[in-house]
DOLOMI-902397 format. One record per residue (C-alpha): x negated, y negated, z; residue number from 1. Coordinates in Angstrom, 2 decimals. Layout:
REM DOLOMI-902397
ATOM     east    north       up  resi
ATOM        X        Y        Z   NUM
...
This chain:
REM DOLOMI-902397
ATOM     east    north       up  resi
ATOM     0.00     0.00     0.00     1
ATOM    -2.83    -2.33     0.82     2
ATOM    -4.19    -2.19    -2.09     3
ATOM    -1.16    -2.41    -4.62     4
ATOM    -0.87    -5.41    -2.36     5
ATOM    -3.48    -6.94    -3.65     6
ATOM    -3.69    -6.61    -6.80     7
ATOM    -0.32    -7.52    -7.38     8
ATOM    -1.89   -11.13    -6.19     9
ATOM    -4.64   -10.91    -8.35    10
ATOM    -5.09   -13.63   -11.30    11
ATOM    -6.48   -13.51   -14.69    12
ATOM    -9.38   -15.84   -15.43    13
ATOM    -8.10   -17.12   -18.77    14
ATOM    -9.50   -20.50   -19.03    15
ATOM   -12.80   -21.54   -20.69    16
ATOM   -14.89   -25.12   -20.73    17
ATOM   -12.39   -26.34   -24.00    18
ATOM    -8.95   -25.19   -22.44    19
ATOM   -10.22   -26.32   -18.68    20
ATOM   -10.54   -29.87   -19.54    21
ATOM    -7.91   -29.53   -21.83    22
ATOM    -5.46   -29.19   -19.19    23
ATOM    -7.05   -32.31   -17.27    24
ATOM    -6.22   -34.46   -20.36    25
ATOM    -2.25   -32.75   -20.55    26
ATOM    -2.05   -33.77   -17.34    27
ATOM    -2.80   -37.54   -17.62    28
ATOM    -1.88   -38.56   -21.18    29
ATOM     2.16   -38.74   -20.85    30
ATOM     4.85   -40.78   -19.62    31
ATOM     2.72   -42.81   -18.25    32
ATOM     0.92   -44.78   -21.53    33
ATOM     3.94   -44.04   -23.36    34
ATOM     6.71   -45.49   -21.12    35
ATOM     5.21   -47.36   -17.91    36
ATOM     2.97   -49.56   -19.89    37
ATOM     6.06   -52.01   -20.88    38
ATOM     6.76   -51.97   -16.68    39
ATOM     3.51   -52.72   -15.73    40
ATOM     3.05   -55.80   -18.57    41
ATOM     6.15   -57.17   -16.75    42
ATOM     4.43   -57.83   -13.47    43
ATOM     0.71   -57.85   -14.38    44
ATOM     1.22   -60.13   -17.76    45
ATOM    -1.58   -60.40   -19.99    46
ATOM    -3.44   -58.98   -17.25    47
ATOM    -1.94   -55.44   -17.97    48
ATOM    -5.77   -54.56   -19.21    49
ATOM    -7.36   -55.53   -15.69    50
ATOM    -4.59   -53.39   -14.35    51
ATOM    -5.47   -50.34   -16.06    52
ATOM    -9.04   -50.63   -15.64    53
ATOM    -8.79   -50.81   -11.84    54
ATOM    -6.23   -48.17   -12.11    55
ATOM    -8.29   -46.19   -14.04    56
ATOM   -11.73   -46.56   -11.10    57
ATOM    -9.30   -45.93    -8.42    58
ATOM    -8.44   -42.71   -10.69    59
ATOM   -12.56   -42.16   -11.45    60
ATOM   -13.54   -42.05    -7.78    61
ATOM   -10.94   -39.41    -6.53    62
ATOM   -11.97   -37.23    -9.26    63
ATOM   -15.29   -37.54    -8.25    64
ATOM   -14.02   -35.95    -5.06    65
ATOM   -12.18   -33.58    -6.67    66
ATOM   -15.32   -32.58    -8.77    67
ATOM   -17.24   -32.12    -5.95    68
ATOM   -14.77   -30.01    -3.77    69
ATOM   -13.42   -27.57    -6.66    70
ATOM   -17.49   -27.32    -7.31    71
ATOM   -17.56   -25.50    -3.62    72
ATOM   -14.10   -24.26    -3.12    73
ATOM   -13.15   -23.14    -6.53    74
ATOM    -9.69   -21.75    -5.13    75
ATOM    -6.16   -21.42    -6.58    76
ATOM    -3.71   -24.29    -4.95    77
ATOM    -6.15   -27.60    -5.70    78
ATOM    -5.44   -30.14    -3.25    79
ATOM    -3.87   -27.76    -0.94    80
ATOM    -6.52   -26.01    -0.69    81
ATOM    -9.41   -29.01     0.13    82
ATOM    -7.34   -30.11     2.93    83
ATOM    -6.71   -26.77     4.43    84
ATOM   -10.71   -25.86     4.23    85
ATOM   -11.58   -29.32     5.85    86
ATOM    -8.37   -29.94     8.23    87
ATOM    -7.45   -26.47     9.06    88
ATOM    -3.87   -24.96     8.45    89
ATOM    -1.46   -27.58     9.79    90
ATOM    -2.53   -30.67     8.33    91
ATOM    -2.87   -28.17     5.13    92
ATOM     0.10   -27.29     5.34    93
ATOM     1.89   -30.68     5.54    94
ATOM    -0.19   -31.86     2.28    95
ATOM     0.69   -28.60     0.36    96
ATOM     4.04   -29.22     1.18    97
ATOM     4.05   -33.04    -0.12    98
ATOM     2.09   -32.16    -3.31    99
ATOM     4.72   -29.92    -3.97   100
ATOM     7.55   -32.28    -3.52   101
ATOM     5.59   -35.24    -4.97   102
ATOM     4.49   -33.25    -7.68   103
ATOM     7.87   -31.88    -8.55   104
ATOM     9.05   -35.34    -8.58   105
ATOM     6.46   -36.21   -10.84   106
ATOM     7.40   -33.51   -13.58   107
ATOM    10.81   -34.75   -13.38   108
ATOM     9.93   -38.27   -14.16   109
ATOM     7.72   -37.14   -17.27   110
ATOM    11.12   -34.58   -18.26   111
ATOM    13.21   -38.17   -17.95   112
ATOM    10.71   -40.10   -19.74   113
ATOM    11.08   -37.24   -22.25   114
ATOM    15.00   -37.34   -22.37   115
ATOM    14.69   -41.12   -22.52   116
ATOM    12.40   -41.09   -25.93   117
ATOM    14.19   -38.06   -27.34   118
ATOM    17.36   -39.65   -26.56   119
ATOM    16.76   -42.58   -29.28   120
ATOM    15.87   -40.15   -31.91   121
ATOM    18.78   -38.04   -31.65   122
ATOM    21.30   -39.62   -29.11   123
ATOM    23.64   -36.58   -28.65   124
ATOM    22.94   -35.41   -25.12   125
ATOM    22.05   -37.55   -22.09   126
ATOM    18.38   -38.22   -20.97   127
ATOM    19.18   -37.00   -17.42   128
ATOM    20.68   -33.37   -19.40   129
ATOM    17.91   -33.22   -21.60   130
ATOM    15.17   -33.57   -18.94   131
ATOM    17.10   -30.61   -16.75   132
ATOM    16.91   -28.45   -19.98   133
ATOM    13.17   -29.20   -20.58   134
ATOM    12.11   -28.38   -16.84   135
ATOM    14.07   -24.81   -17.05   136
ATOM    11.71   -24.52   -20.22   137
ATOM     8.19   -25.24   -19.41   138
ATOM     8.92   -23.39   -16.18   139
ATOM    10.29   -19.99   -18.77   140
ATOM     7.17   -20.83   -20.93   141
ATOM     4.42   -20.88   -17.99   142
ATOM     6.36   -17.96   -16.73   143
ATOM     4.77   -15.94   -19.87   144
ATOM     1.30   -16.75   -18.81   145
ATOM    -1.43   -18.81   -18.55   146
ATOM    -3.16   -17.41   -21.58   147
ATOM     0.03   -18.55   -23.89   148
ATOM     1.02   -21.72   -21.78   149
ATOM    -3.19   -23.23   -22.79   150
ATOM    -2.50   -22.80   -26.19   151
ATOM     0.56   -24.20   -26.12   152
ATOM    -1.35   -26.99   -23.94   153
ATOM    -4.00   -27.65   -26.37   154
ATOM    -1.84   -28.00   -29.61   155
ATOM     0.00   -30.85   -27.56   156
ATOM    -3.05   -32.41   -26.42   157
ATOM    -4.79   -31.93   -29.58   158
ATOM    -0.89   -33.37   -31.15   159
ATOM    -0.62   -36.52   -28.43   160
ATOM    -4.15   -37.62   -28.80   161
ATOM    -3.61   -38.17   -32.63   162
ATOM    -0.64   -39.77   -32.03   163
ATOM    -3.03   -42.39   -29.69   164
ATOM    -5.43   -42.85   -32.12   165
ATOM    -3.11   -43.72   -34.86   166
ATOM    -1.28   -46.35   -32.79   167
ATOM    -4.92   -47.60   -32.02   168
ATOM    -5.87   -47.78   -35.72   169
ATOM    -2.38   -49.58   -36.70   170
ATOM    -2.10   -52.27   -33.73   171
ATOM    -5.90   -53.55   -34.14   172
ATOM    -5.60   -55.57   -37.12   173
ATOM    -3.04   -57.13   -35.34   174
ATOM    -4.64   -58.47   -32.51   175
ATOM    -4.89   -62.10   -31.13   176
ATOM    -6.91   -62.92   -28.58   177
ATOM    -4.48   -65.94   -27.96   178
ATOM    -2.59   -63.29   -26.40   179
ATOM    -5.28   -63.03   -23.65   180
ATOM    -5.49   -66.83   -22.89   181
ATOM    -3.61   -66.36   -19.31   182
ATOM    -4.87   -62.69   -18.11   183
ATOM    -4.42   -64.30   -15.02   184
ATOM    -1.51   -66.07   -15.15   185
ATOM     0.62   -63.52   -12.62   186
ATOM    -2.40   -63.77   -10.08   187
ATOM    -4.17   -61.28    -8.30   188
ATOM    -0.50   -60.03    -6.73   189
ATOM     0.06   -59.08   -10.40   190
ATOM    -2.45   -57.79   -11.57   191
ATOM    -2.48   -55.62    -8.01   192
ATOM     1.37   -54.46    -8.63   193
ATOM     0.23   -53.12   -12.62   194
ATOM    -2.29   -50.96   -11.08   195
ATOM     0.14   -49.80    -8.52   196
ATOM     2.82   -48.93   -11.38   197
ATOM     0.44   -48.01   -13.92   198
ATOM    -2.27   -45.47   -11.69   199
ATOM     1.04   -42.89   -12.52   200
ATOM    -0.40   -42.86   -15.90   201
ATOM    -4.06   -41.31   -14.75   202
ATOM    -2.48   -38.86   -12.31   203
ATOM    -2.95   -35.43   -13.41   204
ATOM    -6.80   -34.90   -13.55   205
ATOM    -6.93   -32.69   -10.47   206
ATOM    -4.50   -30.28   -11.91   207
ATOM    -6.46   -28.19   -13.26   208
ATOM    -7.73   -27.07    -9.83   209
ATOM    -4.77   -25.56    -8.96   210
ATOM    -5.08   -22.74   -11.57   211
ATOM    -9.09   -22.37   -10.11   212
ATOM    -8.92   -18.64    -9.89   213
ATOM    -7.95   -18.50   -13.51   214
ATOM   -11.00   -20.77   -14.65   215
ATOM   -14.32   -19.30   -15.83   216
ATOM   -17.49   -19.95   -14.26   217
ATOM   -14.65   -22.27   -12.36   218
ATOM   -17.81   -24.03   -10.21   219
ATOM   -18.98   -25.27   -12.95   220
ATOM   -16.44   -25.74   -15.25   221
ATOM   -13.94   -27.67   -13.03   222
ATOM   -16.12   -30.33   -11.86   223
ATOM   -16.81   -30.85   -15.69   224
ATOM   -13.51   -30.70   -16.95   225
ATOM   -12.22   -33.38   -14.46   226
ATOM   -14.59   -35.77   -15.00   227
ATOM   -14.61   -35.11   -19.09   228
ATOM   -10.63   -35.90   -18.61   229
ATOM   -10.95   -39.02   -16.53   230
ATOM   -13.33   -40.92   -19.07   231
ATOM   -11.94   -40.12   -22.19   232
ATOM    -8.30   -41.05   -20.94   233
ATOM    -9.31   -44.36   -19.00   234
ATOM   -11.27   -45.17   -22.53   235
ATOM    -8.09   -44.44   -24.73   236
ATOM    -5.88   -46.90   -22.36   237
ATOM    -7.99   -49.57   -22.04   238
ATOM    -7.82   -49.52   -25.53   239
ATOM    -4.31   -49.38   -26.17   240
ATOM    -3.42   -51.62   -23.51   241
ATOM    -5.87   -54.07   -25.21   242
ATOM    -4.08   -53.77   -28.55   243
ATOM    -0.16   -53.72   -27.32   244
ATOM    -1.09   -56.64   -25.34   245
ATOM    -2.85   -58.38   -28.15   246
ATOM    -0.50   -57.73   -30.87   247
ATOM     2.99   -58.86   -29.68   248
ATOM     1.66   -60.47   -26.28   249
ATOM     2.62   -59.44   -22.72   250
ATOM     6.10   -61.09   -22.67   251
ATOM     7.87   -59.61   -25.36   252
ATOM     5.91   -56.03   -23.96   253
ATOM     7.89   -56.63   -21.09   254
ATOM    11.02   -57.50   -22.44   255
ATOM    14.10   -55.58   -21.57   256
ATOM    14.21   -54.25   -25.56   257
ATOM    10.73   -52.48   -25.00   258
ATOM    11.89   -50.88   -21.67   259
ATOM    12.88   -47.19   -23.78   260
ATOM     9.42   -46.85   -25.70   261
ATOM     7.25   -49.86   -26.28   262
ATOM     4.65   -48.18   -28.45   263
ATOM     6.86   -47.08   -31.28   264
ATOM     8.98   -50.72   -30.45   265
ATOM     5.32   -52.32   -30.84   266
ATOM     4.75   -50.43   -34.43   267
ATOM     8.33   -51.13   -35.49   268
ATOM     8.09   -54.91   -34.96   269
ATOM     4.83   -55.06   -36.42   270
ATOM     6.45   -53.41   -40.02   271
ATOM     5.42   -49.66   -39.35   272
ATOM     9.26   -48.43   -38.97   273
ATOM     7.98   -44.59   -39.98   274
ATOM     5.37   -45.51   -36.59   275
ATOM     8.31   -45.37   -34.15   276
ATOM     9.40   -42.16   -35.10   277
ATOM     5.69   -40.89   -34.94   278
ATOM     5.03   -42.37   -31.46   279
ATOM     8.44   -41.22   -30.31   280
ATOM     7.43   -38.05   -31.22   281
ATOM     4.07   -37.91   -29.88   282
ATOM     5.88   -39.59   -26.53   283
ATOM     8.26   -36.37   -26.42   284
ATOM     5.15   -33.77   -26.99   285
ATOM     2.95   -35.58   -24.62   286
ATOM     5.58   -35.91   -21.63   287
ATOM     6.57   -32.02   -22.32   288
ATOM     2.94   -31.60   -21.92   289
ATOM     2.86   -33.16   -18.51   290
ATOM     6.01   -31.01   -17.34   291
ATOM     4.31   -27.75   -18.45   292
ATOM     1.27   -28.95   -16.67   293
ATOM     3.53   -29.91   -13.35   294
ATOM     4.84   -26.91   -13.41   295
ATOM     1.58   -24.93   -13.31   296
ATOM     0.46   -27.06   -10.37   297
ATOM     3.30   -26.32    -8.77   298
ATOM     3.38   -22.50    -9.49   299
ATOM    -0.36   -21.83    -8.21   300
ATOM     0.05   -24.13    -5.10   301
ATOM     3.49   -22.07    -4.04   302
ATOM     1.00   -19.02    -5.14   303
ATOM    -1.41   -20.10    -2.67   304
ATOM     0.20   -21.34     0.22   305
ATOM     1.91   -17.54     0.06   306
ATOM    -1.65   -15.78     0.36   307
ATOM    -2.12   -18.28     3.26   308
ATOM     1.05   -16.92     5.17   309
ATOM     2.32   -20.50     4.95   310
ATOM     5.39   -19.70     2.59   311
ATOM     7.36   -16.51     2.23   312
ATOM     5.05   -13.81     0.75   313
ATOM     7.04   -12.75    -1.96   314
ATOM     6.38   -16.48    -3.51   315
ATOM     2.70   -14.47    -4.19   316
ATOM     4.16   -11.54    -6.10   317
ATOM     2.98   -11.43    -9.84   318
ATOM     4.88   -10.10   -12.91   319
ATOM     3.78    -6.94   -13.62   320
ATOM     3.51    -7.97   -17.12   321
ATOM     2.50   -11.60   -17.60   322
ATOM     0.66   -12.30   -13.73   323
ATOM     2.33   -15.28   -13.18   324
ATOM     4.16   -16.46    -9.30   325
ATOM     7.32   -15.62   -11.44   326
ATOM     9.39   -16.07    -8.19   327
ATOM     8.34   -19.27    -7.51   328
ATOM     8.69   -20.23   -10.94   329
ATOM    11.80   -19.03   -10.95   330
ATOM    13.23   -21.37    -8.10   331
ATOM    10.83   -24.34    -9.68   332
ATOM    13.06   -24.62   -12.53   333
ATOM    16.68   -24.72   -10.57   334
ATOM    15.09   -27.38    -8.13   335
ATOM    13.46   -29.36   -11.11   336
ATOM    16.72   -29.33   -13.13   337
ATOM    19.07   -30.23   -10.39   338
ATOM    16.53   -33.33    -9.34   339
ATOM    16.35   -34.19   -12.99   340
ATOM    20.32   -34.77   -12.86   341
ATOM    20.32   -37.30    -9.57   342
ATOM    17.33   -39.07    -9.80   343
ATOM    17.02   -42.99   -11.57   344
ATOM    13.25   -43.58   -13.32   345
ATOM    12.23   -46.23   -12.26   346
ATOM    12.79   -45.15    -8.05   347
ATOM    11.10   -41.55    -9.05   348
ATOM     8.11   -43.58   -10.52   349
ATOM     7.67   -45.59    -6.98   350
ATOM     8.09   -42.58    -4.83   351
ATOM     5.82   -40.34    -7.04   352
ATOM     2.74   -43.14    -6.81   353
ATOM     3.46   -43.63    -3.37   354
ATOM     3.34   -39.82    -3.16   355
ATOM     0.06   -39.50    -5.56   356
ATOM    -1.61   -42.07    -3.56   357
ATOM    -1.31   -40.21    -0.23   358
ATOM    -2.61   -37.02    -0.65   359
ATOM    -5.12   -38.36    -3.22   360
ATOM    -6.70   -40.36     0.48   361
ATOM    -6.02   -36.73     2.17   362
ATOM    -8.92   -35.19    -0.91   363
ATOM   -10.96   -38.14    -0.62   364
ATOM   -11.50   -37.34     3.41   365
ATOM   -12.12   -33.64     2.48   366
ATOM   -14.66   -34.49     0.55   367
ATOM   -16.29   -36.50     3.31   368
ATOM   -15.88   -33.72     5.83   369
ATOM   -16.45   -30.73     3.83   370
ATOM   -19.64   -31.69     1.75   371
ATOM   -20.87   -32.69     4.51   372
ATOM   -23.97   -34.82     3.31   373
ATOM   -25.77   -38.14     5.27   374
ATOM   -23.31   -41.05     5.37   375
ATOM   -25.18   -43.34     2.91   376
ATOM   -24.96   -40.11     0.51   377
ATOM   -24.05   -41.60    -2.78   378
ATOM   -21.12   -38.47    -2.51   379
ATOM   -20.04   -39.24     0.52   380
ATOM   -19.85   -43.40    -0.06   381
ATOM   -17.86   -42.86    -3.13   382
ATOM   -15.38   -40.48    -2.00   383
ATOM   -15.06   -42.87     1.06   384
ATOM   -14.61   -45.78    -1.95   385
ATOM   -12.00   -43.41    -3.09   386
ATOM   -10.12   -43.42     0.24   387
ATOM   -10.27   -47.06     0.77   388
ATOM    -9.03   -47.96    -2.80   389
ATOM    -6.13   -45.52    -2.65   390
ATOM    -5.09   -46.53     0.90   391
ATOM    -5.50   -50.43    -0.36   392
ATOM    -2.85   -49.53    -2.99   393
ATOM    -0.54   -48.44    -0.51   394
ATOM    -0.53   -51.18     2.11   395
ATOM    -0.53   -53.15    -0.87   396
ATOM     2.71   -51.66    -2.22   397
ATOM     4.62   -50.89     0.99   398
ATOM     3.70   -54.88     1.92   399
ATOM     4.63   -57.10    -0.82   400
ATOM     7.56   -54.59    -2.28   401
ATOM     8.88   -52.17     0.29   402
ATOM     9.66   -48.71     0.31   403
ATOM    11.26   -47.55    -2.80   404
ATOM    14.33   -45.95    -1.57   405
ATOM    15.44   -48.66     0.90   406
């Protein structure tokens, strides 16, 4: 019994140092660029690029932590799984438990961003129907298996990427650096609320640490993957928020017309009406990318807070066939879909920062504690850089707005 035990909890190490990174960059690129960015250019102006690029360090020094922790604890379960090894089971416990519910939260805002771009290219259903029906499939599609789920993962990536790049290539010649006179024209409180709203768009680079066990040569291919992920996505933001800015200016970004999807809004005004139909489909494939990648997150943490005797243990049992938590996945996708009916976007976008930011301050303190190196170890200051920037963001927030449900 023992051992049919255990190998019933065994995983399959399926990804390499393409599909590893890979997953990183699913996880980041998606609602995000493709939805938030009109938000954030209503409260950070002109400024929107100083927003991402603090957004965007605030992103690069927590996945320095992560780097360095799934480097030496190369475990299924991610975040879960630095706090537990550096705070023990309770405090682990408590954060596996809010990346779950955070995270969750998070796929259903990238299934309503979906519904909300597929909804103007074929207005028939709802975008609050259409997101429900997109988290039941990702979850059926990762319940297959890893193996068929990173394929799937790095046509979209491969797919959403292009889709960037084109919209880069069509908005340049467009640009007026008029449009930049008054970057700071909303003030630092501005420019401070953009990088709140838009740091949802770089969340996703630690997710490949929850699938760890299924990584090869995961020590050294994790750190390498997150890291890879984080530069090329801050790069391909910076640039895009520097051309949608530049092109049509931060006011009319921000107007209540681009609120749907201001990328393909930005290429329609500009005389590209074929580009809104590209972007809006390159907006659907990238936010179905992020749900698939929730959804493994999810799957592997539930997976691993099972072997850890901190959720029922038959959360841990594998399909005989595919390998995959398939009763946690199972449950993922009623939860997901019934959240995806309630929940407004623009109060699951608040709550899932908030949420993002917390347990992001929980890895940067495992870091500290676990690598345990000299305080003025360059490690050790940036991950405690990472702590203070995330924590900043929240005060911030909770200060000058509130809490997003009150």
């Amino acid at each position: 019994m023992p051992k049919s035990r255990k190998n019933a909890t065994k995983l399959d190490r399926i990804l390499d140092n393409l599909s590893a990174p890979a997953i990183s960059i699913g996880g980041i690129i998606g609602s995000g660029i493709f939805f938030i960015i009109g938000i954030a250019a209503g409260v950070a102006g002109s400024g929107l690029v100083i927003s991402l690029l603090l957004g965007g360090l605030v992103a690069f020094l927590t996945a320095l932590s992560f780097a360095s922790l799934s480097s030496k604890i190369p475990k299924e379960g991610g975040e879960y799984q630095f706090v537990y090894k550096a705070f023990g089971r309770k405090l682990g416990m408590f954060t596996g438990i809010m990346w779950l519910l955070i995270t969750a939260i998070g796929g259903v805002t990238a299934s309503l961003a979906l519904g909300s771009y597929f909804f103007t290219l074929f207005p028939i259903l709802s975008p609050n129907i259409i997101a429900a029906i997109v988290c039941i499939a990702f979850v059926s599609t990762d319940l297959v298996g890893l193996r068929f789920s990173s394929k799937i993962n790095n046509i979209f990536v491969i797919t959403k990427v292009a889709v960037l790049l084109l919209f880069i290539a069509l908005t340049i010649p467009a640009v007026k650096l008029a449009n930049f006179n008054n970057v700071l024209a909303t003030g630092k409180e501005g420019i401070l609320a953009g990088t709140f709203l838009i740091f949802f768009a770089y969340a996703g680079f630690g997710k490949v640490t929850a699938a760890a066990e299924e990584v090869k040569n995961a020590r050294k291919t994790l750190p390498l993957a997150i890291v890879e992920a984080i530069i090329v996505c801050t790069l391909i933001y910076l640039i895009i928020g520097f051309t949608s800015v530049g092109s049509i200016g931060a006011e009319t970004l921000a107007s209540p017309r681009y609120s749907t999807a201001p990328l393909g809004f930005i290429l329609s005004d500009l005389g590209y009406q074929w580009g809104f139909v590209i972007i809006s489909i390159g907006a659907v494939i990238a936010t179905a990318n992020v749900v698939l990648i929730q959804v493994l997150g999810l799957s592997r943490t539930i997976f691993a807070m099972s072997k850890n005797k901190q959720l029922p243990n038959f959360l841990s049992e594998l399909h005989p066939r595919f390998k995959t938590p398939y009763k946690a996945e199972t449950i993922l996708a009623i939860l997901m879909a019934a959240t995806a009916m309630l929940l407004n976007f623009r109060t699951v976008i608040a709550l899932t920062g908030l949420g993002i930011l917390a347990y992001y301050s929980l890895v940067n303190l495992s870091a500290i504690v676990v690598l345990k190196k000299k305080w003025f170890d360059s490690h050790r200051i940036l991950s405690i850089l990472g702590f203070l920037s995330c924590i900043g963001l929240i005060l911030y927030y909770l200060i000058t707005v509130g809490i997003p449900i009150l």
